[in-house]
Backbone bond lengths (Angstrom), bond angles and torsions (degrees), N, CA, C in turn:
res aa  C-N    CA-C-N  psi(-1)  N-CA   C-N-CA  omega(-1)  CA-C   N-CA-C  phi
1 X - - - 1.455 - - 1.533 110.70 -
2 X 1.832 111.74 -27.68 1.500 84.40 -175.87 1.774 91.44 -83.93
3 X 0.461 135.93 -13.25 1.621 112.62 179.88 1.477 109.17 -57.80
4 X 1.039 121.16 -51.06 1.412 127.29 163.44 1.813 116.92 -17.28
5 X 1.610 102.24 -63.95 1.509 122.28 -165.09 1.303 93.50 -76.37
6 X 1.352 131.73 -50.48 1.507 123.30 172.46 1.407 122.95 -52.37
7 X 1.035 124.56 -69.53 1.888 129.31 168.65 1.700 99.75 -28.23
8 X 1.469 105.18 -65.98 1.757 99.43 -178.61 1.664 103.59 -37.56
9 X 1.294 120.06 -58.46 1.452 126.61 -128.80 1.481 85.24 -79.32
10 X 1.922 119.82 -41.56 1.432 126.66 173.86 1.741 94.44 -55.49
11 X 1.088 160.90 -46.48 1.253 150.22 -106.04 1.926 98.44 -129.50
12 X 1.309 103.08 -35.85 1.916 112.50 178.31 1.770 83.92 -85.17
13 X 0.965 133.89 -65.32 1.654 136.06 -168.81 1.858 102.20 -28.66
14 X 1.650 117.25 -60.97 1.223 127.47 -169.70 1.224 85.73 -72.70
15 X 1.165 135.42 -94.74 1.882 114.04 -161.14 0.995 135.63 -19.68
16 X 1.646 109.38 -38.89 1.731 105.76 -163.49 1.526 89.67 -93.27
17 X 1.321 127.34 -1.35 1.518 125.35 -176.86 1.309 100.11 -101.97
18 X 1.243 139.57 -29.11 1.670 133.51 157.77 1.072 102.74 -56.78
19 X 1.486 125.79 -75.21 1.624 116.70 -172.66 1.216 136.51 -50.42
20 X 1.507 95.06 -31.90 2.236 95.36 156.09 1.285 120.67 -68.45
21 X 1.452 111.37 -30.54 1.583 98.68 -175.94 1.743 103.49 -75.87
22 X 1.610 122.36 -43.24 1.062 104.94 175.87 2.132 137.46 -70.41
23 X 1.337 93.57 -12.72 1.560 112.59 145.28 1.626 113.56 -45.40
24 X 1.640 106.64 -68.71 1.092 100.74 -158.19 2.210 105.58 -63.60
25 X 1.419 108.07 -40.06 1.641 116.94 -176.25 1.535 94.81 -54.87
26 X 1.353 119.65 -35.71 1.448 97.84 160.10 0.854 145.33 -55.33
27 X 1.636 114.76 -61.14 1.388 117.51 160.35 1.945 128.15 -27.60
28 X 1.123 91.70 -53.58 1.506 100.03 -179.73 1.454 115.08 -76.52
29 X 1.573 118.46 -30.72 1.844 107.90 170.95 1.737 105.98 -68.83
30 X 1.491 110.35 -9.60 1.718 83.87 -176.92 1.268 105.56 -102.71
31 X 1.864 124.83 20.62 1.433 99.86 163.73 1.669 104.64 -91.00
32 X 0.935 121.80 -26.17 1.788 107.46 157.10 1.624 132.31 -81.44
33 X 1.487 115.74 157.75 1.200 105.24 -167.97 1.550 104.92 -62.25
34 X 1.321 145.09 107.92 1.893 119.62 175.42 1.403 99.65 -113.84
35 X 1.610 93.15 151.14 1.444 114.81 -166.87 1.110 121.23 -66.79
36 X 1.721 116.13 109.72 1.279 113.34 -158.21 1.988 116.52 -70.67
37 X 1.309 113.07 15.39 1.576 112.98 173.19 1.533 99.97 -97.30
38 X 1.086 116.04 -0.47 1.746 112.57 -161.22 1.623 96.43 -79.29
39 X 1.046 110.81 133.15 1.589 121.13 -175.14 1.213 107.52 -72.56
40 X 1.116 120.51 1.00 1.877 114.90 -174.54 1.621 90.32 -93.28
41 X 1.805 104.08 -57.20 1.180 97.76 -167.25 1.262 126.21 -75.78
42 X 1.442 122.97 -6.55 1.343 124.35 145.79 1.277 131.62 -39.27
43 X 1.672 103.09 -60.73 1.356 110.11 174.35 1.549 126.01 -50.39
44 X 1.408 117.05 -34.69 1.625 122.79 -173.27 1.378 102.35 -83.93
45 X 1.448 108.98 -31.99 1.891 92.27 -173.94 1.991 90.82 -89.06
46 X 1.039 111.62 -12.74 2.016 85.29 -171.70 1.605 89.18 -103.62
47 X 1.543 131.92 27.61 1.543 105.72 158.22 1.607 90.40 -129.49
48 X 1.677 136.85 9.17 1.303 146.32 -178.05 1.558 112.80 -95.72
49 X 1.658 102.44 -53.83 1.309 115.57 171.34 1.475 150.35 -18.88
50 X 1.753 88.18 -62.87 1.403 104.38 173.99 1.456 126.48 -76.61
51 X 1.432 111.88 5.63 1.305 117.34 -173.32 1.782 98.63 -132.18
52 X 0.664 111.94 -9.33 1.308 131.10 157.56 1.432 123.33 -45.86
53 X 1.556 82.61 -72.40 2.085 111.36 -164.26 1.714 93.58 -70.25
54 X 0.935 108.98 -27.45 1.978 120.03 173.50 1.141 115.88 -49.18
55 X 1.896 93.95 -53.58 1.500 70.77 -176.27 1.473 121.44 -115.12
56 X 1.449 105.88 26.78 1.505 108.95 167.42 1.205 113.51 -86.36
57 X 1.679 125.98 -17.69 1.113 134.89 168.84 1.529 112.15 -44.62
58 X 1.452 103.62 -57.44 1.584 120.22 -174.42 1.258 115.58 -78.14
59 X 1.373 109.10 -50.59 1.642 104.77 178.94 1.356 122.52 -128.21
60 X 1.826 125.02 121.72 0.864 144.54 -138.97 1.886 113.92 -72.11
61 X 0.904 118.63 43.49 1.826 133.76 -121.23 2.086 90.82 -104.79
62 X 1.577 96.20 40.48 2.101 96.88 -174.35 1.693 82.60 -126.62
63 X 1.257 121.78 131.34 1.271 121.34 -171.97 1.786 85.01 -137.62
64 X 1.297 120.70 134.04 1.810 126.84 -175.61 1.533 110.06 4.93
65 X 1.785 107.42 68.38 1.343 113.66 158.13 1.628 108.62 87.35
66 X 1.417 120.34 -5.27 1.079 128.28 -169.85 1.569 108.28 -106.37
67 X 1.475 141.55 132.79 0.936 123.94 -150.10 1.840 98.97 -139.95
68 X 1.347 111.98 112.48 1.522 110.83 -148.96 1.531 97.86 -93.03
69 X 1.004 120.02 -43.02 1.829 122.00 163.23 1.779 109.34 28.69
70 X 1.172 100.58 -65.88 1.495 119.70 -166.08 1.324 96.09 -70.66
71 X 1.194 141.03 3.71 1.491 123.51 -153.95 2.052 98.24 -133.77
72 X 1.640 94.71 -25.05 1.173 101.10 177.26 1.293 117.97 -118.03
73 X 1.432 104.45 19.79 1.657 106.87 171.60 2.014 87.76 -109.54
74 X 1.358 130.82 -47.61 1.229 114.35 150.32 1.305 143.86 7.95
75 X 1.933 100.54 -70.60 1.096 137.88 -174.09 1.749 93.99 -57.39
76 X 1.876 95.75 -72.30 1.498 102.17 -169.65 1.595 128.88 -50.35
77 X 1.216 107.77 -41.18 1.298 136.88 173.36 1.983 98.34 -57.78
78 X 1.080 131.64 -36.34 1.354 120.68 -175.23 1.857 116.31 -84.59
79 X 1.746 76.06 -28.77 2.076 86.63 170.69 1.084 111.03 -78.03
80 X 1.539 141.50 -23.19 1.149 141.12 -146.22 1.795 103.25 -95.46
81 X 2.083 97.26 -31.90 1.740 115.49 -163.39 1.577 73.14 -74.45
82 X 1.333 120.54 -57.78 1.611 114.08 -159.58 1.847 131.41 -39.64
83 X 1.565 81.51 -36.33 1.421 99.54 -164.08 1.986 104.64 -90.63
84 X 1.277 94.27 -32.74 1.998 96.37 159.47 1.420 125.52 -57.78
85 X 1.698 88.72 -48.24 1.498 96.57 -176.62 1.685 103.82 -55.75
86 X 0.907 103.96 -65.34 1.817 121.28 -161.87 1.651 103.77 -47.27
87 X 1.497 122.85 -28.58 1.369 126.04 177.27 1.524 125.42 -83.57
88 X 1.528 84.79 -30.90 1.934 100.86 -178.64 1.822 90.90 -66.94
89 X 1.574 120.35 -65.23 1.108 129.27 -178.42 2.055 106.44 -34.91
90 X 1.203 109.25 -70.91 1.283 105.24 160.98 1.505 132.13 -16.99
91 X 0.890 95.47 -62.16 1.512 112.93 -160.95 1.527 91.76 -83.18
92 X 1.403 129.45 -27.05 1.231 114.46 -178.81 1.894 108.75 -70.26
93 X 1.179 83.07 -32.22 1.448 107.73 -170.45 2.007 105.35 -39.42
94 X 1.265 100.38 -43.41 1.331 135.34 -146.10 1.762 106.08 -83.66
95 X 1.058 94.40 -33.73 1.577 102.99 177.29 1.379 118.37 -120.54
């Protein structure tokens, strides 16, 4: 069983570490203009987007043209790996 809790704990670790890095290639392709047919940059804004547009909905996070989104979905996204990790670990703990 702990092999089980480890593989998970290896398996949430790589996601939330793909999805920050591709957060972050976002962040940085939109301070230049990039060509919106380019399949890369397709890919980062249509799997970035939808979690994105969420939370600009909710929180007002564009300060003079500058648009912080990326910086506090980051944020959230690092509390969120923390708080999985720390339970999977738990719970491995447990059995």
């Amino acid at each position: 069983m702990q092999v089980f809790w480890s593989a998970l704990y290896q398996v949430v670790s790589l996601v939330f570490q793909v999805y920050i890095f591709i957060v972050i290639a976002r962040a940085l392709i939109s301070w230049v203009s990039p060509d919106p047919s380019n399949p890369i940059v397709r890919f980062l804004y249509n799997v970035t987007e939808p979690v994105l547009a969420r939370m600009r909905r909710y929180l007002p996070l564009q300060f003079s043209g500058i648009d912080l989104s990326p910086i506090a979905l980051l944020l959230a996204l690092s509390v969120i790996e923390q708080i999985l990790l720390r339970t999977i670990a738990q719970l491995s703990r447990g059995f």
